[in-house]
Structures are given as C-alpha cells and as structure tokens.
N, C-alpha and C positions, 0 to 999 in steps of 0.2 A: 504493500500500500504506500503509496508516494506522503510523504511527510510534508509537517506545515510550509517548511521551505521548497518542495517542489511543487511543479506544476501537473498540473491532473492531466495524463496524455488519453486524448478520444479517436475515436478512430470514426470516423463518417463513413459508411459502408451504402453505395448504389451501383442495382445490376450493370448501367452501361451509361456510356458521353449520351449527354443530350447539345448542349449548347453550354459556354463558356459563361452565361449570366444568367444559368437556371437558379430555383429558389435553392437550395441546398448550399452551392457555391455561395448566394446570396448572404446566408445565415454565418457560413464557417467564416466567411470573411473578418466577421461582428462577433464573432465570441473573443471575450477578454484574453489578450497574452498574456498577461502578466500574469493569470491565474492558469490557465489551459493552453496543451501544444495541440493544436489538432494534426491530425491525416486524414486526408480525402482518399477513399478508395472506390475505384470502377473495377467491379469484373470483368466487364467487357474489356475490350480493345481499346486503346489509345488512337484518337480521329488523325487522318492523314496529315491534317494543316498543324497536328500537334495541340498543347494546354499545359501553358505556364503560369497558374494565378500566381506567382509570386511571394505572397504572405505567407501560404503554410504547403508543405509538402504533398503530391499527389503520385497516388500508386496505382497503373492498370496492371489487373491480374493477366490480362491477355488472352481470354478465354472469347470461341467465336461464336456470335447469333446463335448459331446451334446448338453450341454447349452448352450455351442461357436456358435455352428453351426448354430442354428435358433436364432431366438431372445428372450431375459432373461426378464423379466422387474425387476428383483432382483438385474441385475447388472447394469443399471444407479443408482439404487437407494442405491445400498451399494457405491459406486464410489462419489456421491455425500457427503456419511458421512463422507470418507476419505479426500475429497478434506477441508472438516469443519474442522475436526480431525488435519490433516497435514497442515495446513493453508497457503494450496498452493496457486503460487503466477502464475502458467504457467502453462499448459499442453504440454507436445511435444509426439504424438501420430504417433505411429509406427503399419502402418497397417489400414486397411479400420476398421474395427470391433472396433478397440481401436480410431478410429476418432466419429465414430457414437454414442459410448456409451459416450465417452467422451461430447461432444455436449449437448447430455439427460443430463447428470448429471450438468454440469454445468447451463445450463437453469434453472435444479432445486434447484439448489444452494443458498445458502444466499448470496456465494461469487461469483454471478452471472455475474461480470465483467471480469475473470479470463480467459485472452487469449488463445487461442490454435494454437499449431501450430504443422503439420501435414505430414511428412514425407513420400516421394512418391519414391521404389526404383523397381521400375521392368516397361517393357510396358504392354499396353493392360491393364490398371486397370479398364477403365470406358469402356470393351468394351462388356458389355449388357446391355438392356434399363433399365432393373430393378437398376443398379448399377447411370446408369447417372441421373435415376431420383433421385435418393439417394442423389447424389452429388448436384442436382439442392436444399437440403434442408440444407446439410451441409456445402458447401464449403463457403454461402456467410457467416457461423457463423464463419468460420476460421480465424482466422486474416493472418495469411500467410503460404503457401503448399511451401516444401523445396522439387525439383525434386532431382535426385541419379545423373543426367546429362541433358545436353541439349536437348540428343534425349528424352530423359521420361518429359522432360517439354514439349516440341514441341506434344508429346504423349495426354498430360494432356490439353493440350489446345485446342486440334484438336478435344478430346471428347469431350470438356466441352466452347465450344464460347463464351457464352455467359461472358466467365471468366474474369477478369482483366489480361492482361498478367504482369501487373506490383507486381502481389500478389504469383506470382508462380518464384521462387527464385532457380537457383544452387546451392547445396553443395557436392560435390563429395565424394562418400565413401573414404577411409581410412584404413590401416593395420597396424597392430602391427609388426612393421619393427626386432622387437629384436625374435619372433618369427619363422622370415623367413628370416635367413640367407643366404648371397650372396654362394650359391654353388663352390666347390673347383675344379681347372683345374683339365679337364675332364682326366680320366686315362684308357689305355686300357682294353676293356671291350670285353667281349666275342661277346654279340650281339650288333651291330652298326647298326643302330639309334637307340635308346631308344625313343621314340615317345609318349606323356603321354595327358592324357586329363582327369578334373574332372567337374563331374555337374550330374544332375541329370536324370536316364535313360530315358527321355521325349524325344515326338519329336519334343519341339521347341527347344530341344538342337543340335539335328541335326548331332547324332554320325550317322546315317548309314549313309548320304554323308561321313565321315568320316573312316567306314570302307572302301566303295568304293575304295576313294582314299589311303588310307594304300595298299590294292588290289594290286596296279598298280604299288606303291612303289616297294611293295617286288620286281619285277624284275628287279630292279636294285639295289638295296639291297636284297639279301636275308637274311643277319644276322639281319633285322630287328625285331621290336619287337613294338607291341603297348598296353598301359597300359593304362585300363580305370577307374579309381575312382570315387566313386558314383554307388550307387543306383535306381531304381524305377522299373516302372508295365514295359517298354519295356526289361528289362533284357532277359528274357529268347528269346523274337524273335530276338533281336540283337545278343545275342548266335549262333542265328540259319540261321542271314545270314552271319556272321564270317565263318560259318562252309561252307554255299552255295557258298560263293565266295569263299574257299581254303584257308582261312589263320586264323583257326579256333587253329591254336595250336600257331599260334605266336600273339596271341589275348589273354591279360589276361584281365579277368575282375574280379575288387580285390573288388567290392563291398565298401559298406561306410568304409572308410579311417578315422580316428582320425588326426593320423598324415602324414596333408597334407605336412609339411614343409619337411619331410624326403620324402614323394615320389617325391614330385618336383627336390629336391636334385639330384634325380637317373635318371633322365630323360635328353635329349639333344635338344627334341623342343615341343615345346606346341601346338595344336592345337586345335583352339575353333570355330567350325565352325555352331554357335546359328543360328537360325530364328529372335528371336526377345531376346534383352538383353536389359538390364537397364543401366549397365557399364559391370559389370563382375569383381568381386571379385578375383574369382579364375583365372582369367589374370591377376590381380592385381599381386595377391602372385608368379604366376610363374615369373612376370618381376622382382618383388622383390629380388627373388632368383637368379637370373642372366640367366632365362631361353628365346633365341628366341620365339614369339610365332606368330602363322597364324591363324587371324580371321575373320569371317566373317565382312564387314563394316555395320554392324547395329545397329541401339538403341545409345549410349552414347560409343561405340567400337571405333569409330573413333576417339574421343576426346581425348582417352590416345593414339591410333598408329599412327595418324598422324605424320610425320616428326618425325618419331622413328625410327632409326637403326634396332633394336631388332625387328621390328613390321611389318606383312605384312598383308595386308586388300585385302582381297576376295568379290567376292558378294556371296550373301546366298544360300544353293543348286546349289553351280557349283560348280562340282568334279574335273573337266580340270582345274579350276584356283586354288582348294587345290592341287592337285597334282604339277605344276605348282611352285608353294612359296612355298611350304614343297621340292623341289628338288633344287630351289633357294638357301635356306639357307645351307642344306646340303652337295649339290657341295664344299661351303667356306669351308668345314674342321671341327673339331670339336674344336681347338685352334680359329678361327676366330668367332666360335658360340659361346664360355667364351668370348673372349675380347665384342663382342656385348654385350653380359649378362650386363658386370659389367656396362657398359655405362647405359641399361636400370634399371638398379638395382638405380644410380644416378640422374635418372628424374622421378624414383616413390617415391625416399628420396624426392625430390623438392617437388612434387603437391599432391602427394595422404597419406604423411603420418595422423596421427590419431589426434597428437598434434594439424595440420593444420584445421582439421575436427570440433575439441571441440572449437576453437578459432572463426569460423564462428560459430556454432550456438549459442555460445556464445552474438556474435554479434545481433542476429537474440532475441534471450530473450530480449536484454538490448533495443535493438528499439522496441520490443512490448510492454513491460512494461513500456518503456519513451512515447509511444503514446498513452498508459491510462491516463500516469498521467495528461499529458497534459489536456486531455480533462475532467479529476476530476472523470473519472469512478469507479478506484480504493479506494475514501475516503470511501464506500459504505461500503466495506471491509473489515475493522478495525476493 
C-alpha cells in the first residue's frame, strides 16, 4: 500500500483508441498529480497517426479487433504483468470488456488486493442473459460501479437485484468547457432555423421521429434547414425518408464531424430526441455553447433539463410533442434563444464541468484505497 508520502498509482483500463479528446482522456488529464500517477491503458492497438497526451503515461496492449471481440486469454494475462510492472494501486475500468479482463488479471495477481472500480455510461448494459450472468461473476469483485447518471444507475440495478444499491455511485460526465465556447449573438442568416443534431445514425437515437417532425416544421418555416452530424449503418435509409417526406434538400447530412464545437456554433436549437441515453454528451456541449435544446425525457436527460430555461423534455417517439417544443422555443425569436443559451451555458459551468468530474472520482480512489487499508489487505502488496 503506497504510504502518506507517495502517490496512489491508477491504472485507467479501455478496450480500444477512440479519439485523442475522448471523455476518459478528458478526466485522466484533471486528476490531481501531486496526489495520483495515473496510466492510460488500451487493449486494443495503438492508431497509425500515433497518441502522445503528454501528462501521464499510455500503454497499448496490442491486441486486434478480433481478439477484442471474443475472449483472449493473453490478455488477463499480459494485464496482470502490467498491473506487477506499474505497481498499481487501483483499476478504474471503462467499458464491460476492460471490467472482465480486469477482474482475470487481478485474481491473478501477486497484487491480488488491488480495487477496481468500474464505470457505467450508457443504458441497457446488462440487457442479455449472457451479459447478466457475467455481471453475476464480476460485479461482487468490484469494489464500486460509478453510473454516467441516475437513470443508468436505476438501469444497472433493475438488471442486476441482487446488487447492493449502496455500491453503484453517481458521477456525471463532464466537458472540456474551453473547447466549447459560448456561441456569438445570432446574426442574420439566410436560412432561419438552423436546427442541428449529433449522434450516431442508430435507431435508439431516434432521428426519423426527428425528421418527421422537421417535416411539419418546414410549413411554417420554410427557410429552415436541419443539420445532422454523425455517422452509422441507418444513413442511407434516413437519406431516403428525408427525400419520402419532401424535405430531402433542406436535410444535410454532414457525416462524422471532428469539429463539433464549430457546428454547434452555427446552429439555433438542438434537438435530441434518443430512445434510450445515458446522459448525453453531445447535449452537454450544445448547452455549453449556448444552444436551446429539445429532448427526449429519458435515461439521465432529465437530470440536466429539468428546471432549465434552455431545456425542453419530450416523451420518446412522439412527433406532436417534438414539433410542439421545437415551435415553443422558436416563436421567442432568435435574441431570446442567445439570452437562454448563455443562462444554460452557466448551469453546465456549475454541475457538469471536467474539473468537477476528476474531483469525485478522485474521491471515489481515496475511499477505496482507505477501505483496504483499513482492513490490512493492501500490506500483501508491498
């Protein structure tokens, strides 16, 4: 067990690279030095163009897409040398696959006392039997599951009963505020609404409710205009009922986006109308920006719109109540849609910045690692 004068080393464990400013990176960045060394580690592969965050250390195990997918036995067991090697003192595991291997390895460990702790940020995680039985072998090794919001905890506990509700913990994601600046008073544009949505072209995201109601928009706007950022396999038939319902030319679909902060920018209301969400990131960053948005009330959505000016909550798959709140905000003008903004831009500085984020799990290490010591599991260790 590391002593008052040293530093608590964590090991940050995700199956594979996504992007160089994903949330994770986001968090490791913001955890205290002077208390904690962290390690990033990917199973996966290391991305051709390379990944130097520079502040703290990053390890790919090297294992390929397909070795991700089914199960390795190379990788508990290289995980295991690492955790010897790094004389880690935590695991915080992001993602089921980086819980599971993690588990294996530390069982197999010399430093077989070494907490884990297990990061839950979307719904529906446990929801095939194959998965819950999984969880029936991992979670009682967990010392604590951190949900993304209430509704993914409520989620997590409703698969899994048998759970402690006292071991499944809140911590809210978080955004890089200095990345997603407050958007400048709206200036006359050609086309009025600018109407934007990103996420993924799936259909628990729920854009064709969302072309619907654009649909029904356009007649009373016609200079509208709807912008869709992101990717997937629905692209092309959402192309294809854009074009079925008539408003196929005032529909762009701009495909995976880098920079999100500048389309948010260009946009005058946000509309997120999910199936099932965890919180929702990319609602995050449009409130950041100063952008009204209308979302569905599901998953952890409610927890940032309630009692928010900027925010209006839908039920899921009803088109009459997008249409409805997307005509609500609109009516106010596109001066009373900035002044909203910058009020929501000021209650996602309050609750969801990044600072706030690395500060609880912060919290969350210092009480796992002080309920080893307690119990002497840790001298093992050494």
């Amino acid at each position: 067990m590391p002593s008052k004068s040293e530093k608590i080393r964590i090991l940050h464990l995700v199956p594979k690279f996504s992007r160089g400013s994903d949330t994770v990176n986001d968090y490791v960045s913001r955890i205290d030095r002077e208390r904690f060394e962290s390690v990033l580690c990917y199973l996966g592969q290391e991305p051709e163009e390379g990944f130097t965050p520079g502040i703290y250390p990053v390890r790919f195990l090297g294992f390929r897409p397909e070795e991700l997918k089914g199960f390795t036995l190379r990788i508990p067991l290289q995980l295991r040398s690492l955790l010897e090697e790094e004389k880690i003192d935590l695991v915080h595991c992001n993602r089921h696959k980086s819980v599971l291997y993690a588990v294996l390895a530390v069982t197999l460990s010399r430093r077989r006392g070494i907490p884990i702790v297990a990061s839950v940020r979307s719904m529906r995680r446990s929801r095939t039997f194959s998965r819950r039985v999984t969880n029936r072998f991992l979670f009682p090794r967990v010392a604590r599951i951190l949900a993304l919001s209430e509704g993914v905890r409520q989620d997590v506990l409703a698969a899994n009963r048998w759970l402690n509700p006292e071991k499944v913990r809140v911590i809210y994601n978080g955004i890089d505020l200095k990345r997603f600046p407050l958007r400048s008073p709206a200036h006359e544009k050609e086309k009025w609404p600018v109407i934007g949505h990103v996420g993924r072209l799936v259909y628990t995201k729920g854009q064709s409710y969302l072309l619907q109601a654009f649909a029904r928009l356009v007649g009373e706007y016609p200079g509208a205009c709807l912008k869709i950022a992101g990717d997937g396999p629905l692209r092309e038939e959402l192309q294809q009922e854009a074009a079925r319902l008539g408003i196929g030319e005032k529909v762009r679909f701009l495909g995976f986006r880098s920079d999100i902060s500048g389309f948010l920018r260009g946009i005058d209301l946000f509309v997120f109308p999910s199936l099932f969400e965890g919180l929702g990131l990319s609602m995050l960053e449009a409130l950041a920006t100063g952008v009204p948005v209308v979302a569905s009330g599901v998953g952890g959505i409610p927890e940032v719109l309630q009692g928010m000016e900027a925010g209006r909550l839908v039920p899921p798959a009803d088109v009459d109540a997008l249409v409805s709140a997307m005509k609500e905000f609109l009516l106010s003008g596109r001066d009373s849609l900035f002044d909203l903004g910058k009020k929501a831009r000021k209650q996602v500085e309050e609750k969801f910045s990044l600072a706030g984020v690395a500060r609880n799990f912060e919290q969350v290490y210092l009480a796992e690692i002080g309920s080893l010591a307690e119990r002497g599991v840790m001298s093992t260790m050494d």
